[in-house]
N, C-alpha and C positions, 0 to 999 in steps of 0.2 A: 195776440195771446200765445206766450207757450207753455205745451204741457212736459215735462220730464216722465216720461213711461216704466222707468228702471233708475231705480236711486236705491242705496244700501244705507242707511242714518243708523241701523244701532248698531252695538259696540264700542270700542276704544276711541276710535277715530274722530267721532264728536264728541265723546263723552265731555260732560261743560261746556261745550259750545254752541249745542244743537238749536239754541233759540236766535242765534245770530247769523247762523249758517241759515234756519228760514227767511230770515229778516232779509238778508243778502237775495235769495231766490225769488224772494219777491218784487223787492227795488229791482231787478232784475227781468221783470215780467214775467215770472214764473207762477201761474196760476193753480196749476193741479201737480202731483206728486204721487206715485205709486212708490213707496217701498217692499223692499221686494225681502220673504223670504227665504232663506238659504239653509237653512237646519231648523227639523223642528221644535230641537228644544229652544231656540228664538223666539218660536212666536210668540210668547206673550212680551217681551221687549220690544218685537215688531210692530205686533198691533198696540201696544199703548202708545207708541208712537202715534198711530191713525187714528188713535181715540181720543189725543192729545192736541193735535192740530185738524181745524174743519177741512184743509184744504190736503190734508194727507189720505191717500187712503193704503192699503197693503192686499198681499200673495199672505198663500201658505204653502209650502212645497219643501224638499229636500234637492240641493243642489246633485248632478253627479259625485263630486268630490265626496258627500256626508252619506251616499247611497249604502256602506258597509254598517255604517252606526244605527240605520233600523231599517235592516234587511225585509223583517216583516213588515212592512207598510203598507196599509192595506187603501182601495179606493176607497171603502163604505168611511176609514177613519177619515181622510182627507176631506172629503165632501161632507162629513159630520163639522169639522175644526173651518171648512168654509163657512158655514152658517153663521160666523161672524159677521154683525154689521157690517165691519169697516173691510173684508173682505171681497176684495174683485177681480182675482184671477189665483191659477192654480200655477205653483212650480214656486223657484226657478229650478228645473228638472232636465232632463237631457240627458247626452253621452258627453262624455271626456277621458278620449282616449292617450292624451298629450301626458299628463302626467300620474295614469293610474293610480288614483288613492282608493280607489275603489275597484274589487272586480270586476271585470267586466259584465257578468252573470247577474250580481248585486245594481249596476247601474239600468240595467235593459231591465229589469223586476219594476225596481224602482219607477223608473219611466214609462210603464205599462200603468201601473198602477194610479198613474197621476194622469196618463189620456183617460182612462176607465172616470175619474174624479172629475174632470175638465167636462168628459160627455152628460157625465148626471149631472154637471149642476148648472150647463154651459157655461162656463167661467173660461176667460180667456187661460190658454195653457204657452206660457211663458219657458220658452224653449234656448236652451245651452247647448251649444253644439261646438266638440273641437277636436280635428281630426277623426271623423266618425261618419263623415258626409253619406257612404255608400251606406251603410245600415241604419241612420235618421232616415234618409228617405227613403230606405223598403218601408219600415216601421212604420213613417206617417203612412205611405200609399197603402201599405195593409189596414191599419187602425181605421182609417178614412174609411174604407170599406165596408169594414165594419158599424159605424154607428157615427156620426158629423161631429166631428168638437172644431175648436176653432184657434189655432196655432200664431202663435207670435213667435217668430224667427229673431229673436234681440242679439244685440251686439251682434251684429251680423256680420261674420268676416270668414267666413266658409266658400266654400267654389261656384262656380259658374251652375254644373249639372243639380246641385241641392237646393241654387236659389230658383231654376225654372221647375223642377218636380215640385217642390214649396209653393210656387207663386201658379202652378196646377191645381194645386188642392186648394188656394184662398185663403194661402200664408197672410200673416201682416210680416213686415221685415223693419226692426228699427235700426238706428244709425247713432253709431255712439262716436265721442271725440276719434277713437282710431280713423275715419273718414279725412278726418285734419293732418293726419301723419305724412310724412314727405314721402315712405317708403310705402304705403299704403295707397299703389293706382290700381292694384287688382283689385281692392274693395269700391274703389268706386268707379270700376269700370259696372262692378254688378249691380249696382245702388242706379246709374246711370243708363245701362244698357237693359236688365234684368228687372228691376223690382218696378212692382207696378206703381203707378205716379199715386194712385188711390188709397194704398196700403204701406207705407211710408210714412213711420212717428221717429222719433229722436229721443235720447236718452243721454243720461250722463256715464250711468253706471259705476257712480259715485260708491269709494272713493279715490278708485284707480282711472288710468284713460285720461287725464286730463285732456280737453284740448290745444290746439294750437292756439292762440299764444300763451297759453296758461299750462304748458309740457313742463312736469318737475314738480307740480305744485301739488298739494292735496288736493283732487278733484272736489267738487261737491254743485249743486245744482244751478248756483248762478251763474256757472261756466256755460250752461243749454245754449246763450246765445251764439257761442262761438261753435256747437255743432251744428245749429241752423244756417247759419252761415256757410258752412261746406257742404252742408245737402245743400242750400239754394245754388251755390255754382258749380257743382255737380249734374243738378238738373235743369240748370239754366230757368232758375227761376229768380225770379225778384225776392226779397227776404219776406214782405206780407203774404207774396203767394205759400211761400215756404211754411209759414206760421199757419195760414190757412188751413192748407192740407195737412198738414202735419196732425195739426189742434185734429180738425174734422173726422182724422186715419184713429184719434187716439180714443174719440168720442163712439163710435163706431163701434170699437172692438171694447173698449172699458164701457159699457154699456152699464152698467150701474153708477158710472160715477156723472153726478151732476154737473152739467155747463154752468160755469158760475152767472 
């Protein structure tokens, strides 16, 4: 069985096509689906998604990139707009220092606000991180400190020193097509060397990243088989073992969503 942990379905990108792009992730062996939100005026696109399909479920969060467009974002709202059924994890939240769309004052609010959400409601907190590594990991080791929530490190292609302070605290780390890239052996020297064998799911991060051999194409989730693939020889694993842990890393941390 595999589960995709991070998959983006609304907007343009499917728009018309989103019952054949599930149909694909299925014949595919793709069992469970988190889509993920990114801005909150999304979320109700998001979540009819997950209310749409049994096997989908969805986030609520504010991307860094959307961190300026509601500055005021409060925890009590966030963990209010979780109490969605189909809701089971908080974010996609973080810093993105790489192309500032947001200040940086506005992203580090923002990202406070959604650990504070993640700790009340224990909902996995769905973490974006790029070029920001030294200040992610003060933040989580101070937040940690403060009160346990439980961090998913996604699309993981940050440095060596964020992924052992992360995998300190009882990060999860997922693994998205970038692992498939030819130029990409610094990520999976980390994925390899760093991330623990336990904590370790896969995502497409649809609908960019495609994998290798599917680079150029519109990502979307039936592609998961070709990122399991590069984690199992990555970690020298057989592909069932890879499904295994992966499925078992996802079941763990998405702790409300049902094994089918």
């Amino acid at each position: 069985m595999l589960v995709d942990s991070h998959v983006n379905l609304h907007g343009e990108s499917f728009a018309g096509d989103l019952d054949a792009v599930i149909e694909r992730a299925r014949a595919a062996g793709v069992a469970r689906m988190v889509t993920i939100c990114c801005e909150l005026k999304d979320f109700p696109a998001v979540s009819a998604i997950a209310e749409r399909y049994d096997d989908i479920w969805c986030t609520i969060g504010a991307h860094p990139h959307h961190a300026k467009d509601r500055p005021d974002i409060t925890a009590g709202e966030l963990a209010e707009l979780a109490q969605h059924p189909r809701v089971v994890g908080i974010g996609e939240t973080g810093l993105d220092f790489h192309y500032g769309y947001s200040p940086e004052a506005n992203q580090v609010a923002s990202f406070l606000a959604h650990v504070e959400a993640a700790r009340r409601t224990d909902l996995p907190l769905v973490i974006h991180t790029r070029e920001a590594d030294a200040m992610m990991a003060d933040i989580l080791d101070d937040e940690m400190g403060k009160g346990a929530f439980r961090p998913l490190l996604h699309c993981y292609t940050s440095g060596a020193d964020l992924a052992r302070r992360g995998a300190r605290l009882g990060a999860y780390f997922s693994a998205s097509g970038i692992l498939t890239f030819k130029k990409a052996e610094d990520v999976r020297a980390v994925f390899r060397d760093i991330v623990p064998d336990d904590k370790v799911m896969i995502e497409t991060d649809c609908p960019y990243l495609a994998p290798v051999p599917h680079r150029g194409q519109r990502n979307e989730p039936s592609f998961l088989p070709a990122v399991a693939d590069g984690l199992a020889a990555v970690k020298n694993w057989s592909r069932e073992e890879c499904e295994q842990r992966t499925t078992d890393a996802f079941f763990a941390l998405f702790d409300k969503v049902p094994r089918p």
